[in-house]
Structures are given as structure tokens and as C-alpha cells.
N, C-alpha and C positions, 0 to 999 in steps of 0.2 A: 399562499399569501405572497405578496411581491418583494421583493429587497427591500423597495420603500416603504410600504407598510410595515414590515417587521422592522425596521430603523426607526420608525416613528414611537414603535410601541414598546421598543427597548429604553427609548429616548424618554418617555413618559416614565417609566417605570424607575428609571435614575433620579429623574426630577420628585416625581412620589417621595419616595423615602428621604432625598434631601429638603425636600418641602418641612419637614418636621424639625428646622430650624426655627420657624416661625412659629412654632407653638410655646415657647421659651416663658409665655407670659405663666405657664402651669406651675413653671419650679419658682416663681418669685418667692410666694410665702416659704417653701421649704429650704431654697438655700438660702433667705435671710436669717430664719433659724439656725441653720445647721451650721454658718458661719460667723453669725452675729452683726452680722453686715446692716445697713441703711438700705434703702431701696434705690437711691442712685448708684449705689458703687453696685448694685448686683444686674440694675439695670444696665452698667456698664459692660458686662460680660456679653449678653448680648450686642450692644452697640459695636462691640468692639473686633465680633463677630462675625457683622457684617462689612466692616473693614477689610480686613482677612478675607472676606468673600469678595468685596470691589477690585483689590488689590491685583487678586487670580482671575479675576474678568478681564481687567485691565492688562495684563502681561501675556492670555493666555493664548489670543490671536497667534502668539510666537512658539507656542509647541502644539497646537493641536495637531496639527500635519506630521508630528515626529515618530509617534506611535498608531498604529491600526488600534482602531476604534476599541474594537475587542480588549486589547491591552490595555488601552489608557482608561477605561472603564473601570475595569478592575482592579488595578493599581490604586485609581483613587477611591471608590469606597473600603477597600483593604486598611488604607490608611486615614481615610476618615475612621472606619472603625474604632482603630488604635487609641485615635485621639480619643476617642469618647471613652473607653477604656481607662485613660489617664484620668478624665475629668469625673470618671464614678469613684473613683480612689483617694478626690483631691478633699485634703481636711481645709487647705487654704485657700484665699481667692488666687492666688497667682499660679496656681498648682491647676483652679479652675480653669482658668485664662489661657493654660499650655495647651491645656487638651481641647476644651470645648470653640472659644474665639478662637485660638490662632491654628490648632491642625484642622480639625472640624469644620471651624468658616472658612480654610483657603482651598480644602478637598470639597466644599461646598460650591465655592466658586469655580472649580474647574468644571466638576461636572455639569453644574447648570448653564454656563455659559457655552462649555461645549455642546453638548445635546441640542439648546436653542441655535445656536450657528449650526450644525449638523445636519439637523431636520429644513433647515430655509436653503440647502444646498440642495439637498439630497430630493425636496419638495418644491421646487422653484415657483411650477404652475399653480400650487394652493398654500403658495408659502405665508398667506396672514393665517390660515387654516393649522398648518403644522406647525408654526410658535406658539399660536395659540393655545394649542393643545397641550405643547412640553408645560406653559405657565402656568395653566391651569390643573395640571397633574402634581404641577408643585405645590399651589395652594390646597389640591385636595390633602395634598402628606399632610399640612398642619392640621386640617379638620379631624382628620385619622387618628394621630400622632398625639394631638390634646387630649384625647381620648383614652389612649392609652397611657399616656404620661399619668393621666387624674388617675386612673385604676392600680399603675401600679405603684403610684407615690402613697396612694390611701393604703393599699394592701401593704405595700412594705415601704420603698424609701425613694429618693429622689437619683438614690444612685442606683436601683432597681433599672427604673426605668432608664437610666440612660444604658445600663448594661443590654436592656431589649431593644433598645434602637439600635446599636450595634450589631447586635445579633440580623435585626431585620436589615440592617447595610451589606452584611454581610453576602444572604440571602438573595438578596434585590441583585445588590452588584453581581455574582455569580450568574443568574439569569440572564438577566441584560446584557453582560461579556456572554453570551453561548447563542444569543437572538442576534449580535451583533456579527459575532463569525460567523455563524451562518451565511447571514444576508451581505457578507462581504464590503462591508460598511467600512469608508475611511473618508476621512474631511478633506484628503488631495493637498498638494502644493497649491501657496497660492497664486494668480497669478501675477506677473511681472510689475503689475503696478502697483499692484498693494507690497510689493518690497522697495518700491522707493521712499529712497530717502528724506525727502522733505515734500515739498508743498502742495504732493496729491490731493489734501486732505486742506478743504476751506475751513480753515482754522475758524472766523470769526461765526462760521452756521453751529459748528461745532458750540463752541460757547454760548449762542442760542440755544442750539438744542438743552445743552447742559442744564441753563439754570432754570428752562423750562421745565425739563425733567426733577429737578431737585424738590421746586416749589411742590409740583406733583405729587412727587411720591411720599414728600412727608408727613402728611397727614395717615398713610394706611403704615406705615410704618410705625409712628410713634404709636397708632393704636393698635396693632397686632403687637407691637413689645408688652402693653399694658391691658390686652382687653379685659384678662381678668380682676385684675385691679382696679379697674376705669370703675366696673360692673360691680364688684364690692365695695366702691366707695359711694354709692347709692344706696348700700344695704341688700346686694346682691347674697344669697351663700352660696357655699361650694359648688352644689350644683347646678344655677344659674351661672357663676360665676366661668365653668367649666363651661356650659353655654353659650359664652358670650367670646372664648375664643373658636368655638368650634362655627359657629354663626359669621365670623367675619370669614373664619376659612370659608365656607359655604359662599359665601357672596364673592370673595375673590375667585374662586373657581368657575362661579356662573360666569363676573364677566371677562376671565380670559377665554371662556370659550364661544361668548356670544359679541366681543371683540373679535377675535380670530377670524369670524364669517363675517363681520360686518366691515372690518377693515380693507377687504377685497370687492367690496361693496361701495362704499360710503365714499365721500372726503375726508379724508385726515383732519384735515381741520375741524370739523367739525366733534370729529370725535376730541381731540384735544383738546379743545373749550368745552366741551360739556363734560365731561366728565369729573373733571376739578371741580366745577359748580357744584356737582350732583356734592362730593365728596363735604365742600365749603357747607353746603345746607344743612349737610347731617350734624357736623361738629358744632352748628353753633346753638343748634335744639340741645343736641345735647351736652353742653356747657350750661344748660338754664333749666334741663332735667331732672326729676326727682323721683321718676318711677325706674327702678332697673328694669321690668322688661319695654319698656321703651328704650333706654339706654342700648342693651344688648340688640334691638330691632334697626336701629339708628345705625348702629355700629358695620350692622349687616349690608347698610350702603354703603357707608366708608372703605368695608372691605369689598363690595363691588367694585365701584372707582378704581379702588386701587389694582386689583386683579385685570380690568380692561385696559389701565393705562401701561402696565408694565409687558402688555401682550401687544400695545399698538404703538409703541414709544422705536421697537429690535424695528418692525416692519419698516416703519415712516423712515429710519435710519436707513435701512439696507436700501430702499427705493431708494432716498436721496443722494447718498454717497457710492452706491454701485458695487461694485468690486471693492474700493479700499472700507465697506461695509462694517466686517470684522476689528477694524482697528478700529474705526469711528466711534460704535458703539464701546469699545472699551473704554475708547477716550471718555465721552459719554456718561457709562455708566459709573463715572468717579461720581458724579453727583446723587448716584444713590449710596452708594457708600457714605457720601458727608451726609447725607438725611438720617444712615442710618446710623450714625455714630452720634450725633446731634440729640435725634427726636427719640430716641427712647430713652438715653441720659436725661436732656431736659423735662421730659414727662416724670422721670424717677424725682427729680431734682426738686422742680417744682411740687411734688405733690408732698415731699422731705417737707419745704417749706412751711406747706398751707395746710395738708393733710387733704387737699381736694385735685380735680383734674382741670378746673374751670379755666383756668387760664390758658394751658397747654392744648386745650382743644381751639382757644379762640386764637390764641398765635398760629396751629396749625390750617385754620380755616380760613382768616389771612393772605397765609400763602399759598392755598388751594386756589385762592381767588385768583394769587399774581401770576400764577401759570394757567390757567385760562386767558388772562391778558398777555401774558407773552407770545402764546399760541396764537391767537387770534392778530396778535401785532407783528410777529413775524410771521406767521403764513407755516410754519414747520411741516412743509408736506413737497409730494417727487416733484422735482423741479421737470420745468419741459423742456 
């Protein structure tokens, strides 16, 4: 097998097991139990999360180059471990918050964000092909991970299973540090331009990109925080309910991997206005839904949308901006972080209110719309 292939496939296998970030909608009922909490403030644990995950995207352009691949792999699932360790121990939300949001989502954000830049270096010629693949390995972890979370919160507890995701981080990272020395995998200095100092970087595309991105991805965000919820507030049970996060995983995975080939393919543009539509059509059936497995089928397109735009948003970046790529998208990916801090609190918030999801799918479908309009009005694709 080539260096580049085994770098892809180590790359995947980090993304995998950090993907199980996104199955988070499994412990809502049990740590509102377990803490006595409302459904916004637990909703916030995740939002807060992905913060700490933005955060380490955003800063991370600035160490990847510091450690061989090998090393910085395993350092940070070591320490994501850790953290999850703390947050299986935590009787209180902020005891939650140490372990699972803030060490877990900022060791979440390095390695995803690294592996995704990693593989677009390391793959240049098939590069919508090999991000595509890292994001869609992430979305598989949640499909996996919901799975395992439901079996072993039913068999024993909430802290169970985060002690087995640990265990599997553990496991994973190990591998992937051993695929990774092998195949002599490092992310390189960068070069020259991307360490300048100021105005490489067209600030005002940037802030296109930005809010195009934001509008985007909050819709597969607030409903991957909530899909089991969304799904039992239908009259879903458990085990549809469990369905209905493992279903959006399944649809984000298809389309980061049939984004990846089609992005090498296609116009950019194109794919960024459709996609948000597909995502807008789903949310507003199901705001006006009253069968769960419709709801949880709906869902399964929200969660494609969202899996294709989050695999064709790194590519149209790295074309556009070239070399200073790496920073771009971290600048960039701050608006998925305000999505995701936003849309899964206000999905908790609202639903606190009304005891329904109606409105939080219609705001999210909204803005599904207004980033297909931004898309389409700025052009967000490689310039000539």
C-alpha cells in the first residue's frame, strides 16, 4: 500500500472515532436525569463543544507542522481520552463541561482538522476525493457511536459509555500513530506565504465564505444535537428514537463521500446552492410532520446536506485561497463553531419553551435558504 494511501486510511480512522462527538443527541435524556438539568443547559454541553472544537481549527494551522504526524496523533487522542475520563466521573454540569466540551471538543478539533488538511496535502491530485473521505469517516463514527452509546447507556449508564469511547480513542489513536510512522506522514513547513503577516488572505471573500458557511451548516447541526429528541417529540421510542440519530449519521456519510467525487467533478456552485435547498425542504415537512418515521426519513436528508457541504465548503476554500488555504479555512470554519454553539442551544431552548421542535426547524430552513442565496450571489468557487 502507498504512504498515501495508508495516510488516508489512518486519517479516516482518527476522524471515525472523533466523529462520535456527534452522537451526543443519545445522552440528552440520561444526563438530564442524572443532573437534573433542563434540556437547554445539557444541550449546551454539546454546543459548547463544538466551540472548543472551532476554536482548535482555528489556531491549529499554527502547530500542525510542529510534531510528526505520528506524535501529534497520539498525543491527542491520549488526551481526548482523558477528558472523557473526567466527564464519566462528573456528578456536575461544569465538572461535564471540563471533560467532555472543553478537553474532548478542542482534542476533537485538532485531530479533525488536522487529518482533513493532512490528506488535501498529502492527496493533491484527488484532493475533493480525500477530504471527502476524512468527513465522511467522521460521520460514520456518529452512526457507530449512537449505537453503541444506546446499548451501553440501556445496559448500564451514561458514564459506561463514555468510558468505552475512551477506551475506543484510545485504540483507534494507537493504530493510526503506527499507520502514520510507517507511511512517514508529516504536514511540512508551510510555505512562505502562508507565514505572512497581513493581507495574503482577501479578507472580504473570507467573510463571504463565512456566513455562507454558517447559514449552511446550521441546520445538520442543530439536528444532529437533537435528532433524538426532534424524533421523540413525535412519539418516536427509544428505539426509533436511536434510529433517527443513527439515520442522519448514515446520510451525512453518503454525502461526504458522493460530495468528495463530485466536487472534482462538478461547479462549486452548484453544489453550494443545492445543497442548502435539499437541506431547507426537509426542515420545513418536518416542522408540519406528525408521523416519526417520516420525521427520522426527512432527517436522513438534513443529514446528507449537511455531510456534502461540510466535505465541499475545506475543497472550494483550499482552490480559492491556494497556499494560505490552511489559515483561510480556520478563519472560515469560526462560523461553524457560532452554528454550533447557537443551533443546538437554541433547539434545546426552544423546545424548553413550547415542548415542540417546530419553530427551530423553520428558523433553520430559513437559513438553509440564505446560504444557497449567498452561494449563488457571491459565486464562492476557484477563482481564474
Amino acid at each position: 500500500m502507498s504512504n498515501s494511501r495508508l495516510t488516508l486510511l489512518a486519517s479516516m480512522l482518527v476522524t471515525f472515532v472523533l466523529g462520535s462527538i456527534h452522537a451526543f443527541s443519545i445522552f440528552l435524556v440520561a444526563f438530564e436525569s442524572l443532573l437534573q438539568l433542563p434540556r437547554s443547559e445539557i444541550s449546551l454541553i454539546y454546543s459548547l463543544a463544538l466551540v472548543a472544537l472551532t476554536l482548535a481549527v482555528l489556531i491549529g494551522y499554527r502547530i500542525y507542522a510542529l510534531l510528526p504526524s505520528w506524535l501529534l496523533v497520539l498525543g491527542t487522542c491520549l488526551l481526548a481520552a482523558a477528558g472523557l475520563v473526567v466527564a464519566a466521573r462528573a456528578q456536575t454540569w461544569w465538572a461535564l463541561f471540563t471533560g467532555y466540551s472543553l478537553v474532548f471538543g478542542f482534542c476533537n478539533g485538532i485531530g479533525y482538522g488536522y487529518c482533513l488538511q493532512l490528506v488535501g496535502r498529502v492527496m493533491p491530485e484527488i484532493r475533493g476525493f480525500a477530504m471527502g473521505a476524512v468527513t465522511a469517516a467522521y460521520a460514520i463514527g456518529s452512526i457507530v457511536f449512537a449505537r453503541v452509546f444506546a446499548w451501553r447507556i440501556t445496559q448500564d449508564s451514561a458514564q459506561s459509555a463514555l468510558l468505552t469511547l475512551a477506551l475506543c480513542l484510545l485504540a483507534c489513536g494507537l493504530l493510526a500513530a503506527l499507520m502514520l510512522y510507517v507511511s512517514r506522514a508529516r504536514f511540512g513547513r508551510l510555505p512562505s506565504v502562508d507565514r505572512q503577516a497581513g493581507g495574503g488572505i482577501d479578507h472580504l471573500r473570507v467573510a463571504q465564505f463565512w456566513l455562507a458557511y454558517m447559514a449552511s451548516v446550521f441546520a445538520g447541526l442543530m439536528a444532529i444535537g437533537h435528532a433524538a429528541g426532534i424524533a421523540m417529540s413525535v412519539g418516536a421510542g427509544v428505539e426509533l428514537a436511536t434510529l433517527a440519530a443513527i439515520t442522519i449519521g448514515i446520510g451525512s456519510a453518503l454525502g461526504g463521500f458522493l460530495a468528495g467525487w463530485l466536487v472534482d467533478r462538478w461547479p462549486l456552485t452548484r453544489l453550494l446552492v443545492g445543497l442548502p435547498l435539499i437541506a431547507a425542504s426537509a426542515l420545513l415537512i418536518i416542522s408540519l410532520a406528525a408521523s416519526a418515521p417520516m420525521v427520522v426519513a426527512l432527517l436522513s436528508l438534513v443529514g446528507f446536506s449537511y455531510g456534502s457541504i461540510i466535505a465541499v465548503y475545506p475543497v472550494a476554500i483550499a482552490n480559492y485561497f491556494g497556499a494560505q488555504g490552511p489559515r483561510a479555512y480556520g478563519q472560515v470554519f469560526t462560523a461553524w463553531g457560532f452554528a454550533g454553539l447557537v443551533a443546538p442551544w437554541s433547539a434545546g431552548l426552544i423546545y424548553d419553551l413550547h415542548a415542540d421542535y417546530e419553530l427551530a426547524m423553520i428558523i433553520a430552513a430559513v437559513l438553509a435558504f440564505l446560504s444557497a442565496l449567498c452561494a449563488w450571489f457571491f459565486r464562492l468557487e476557484q477563482a481564474d
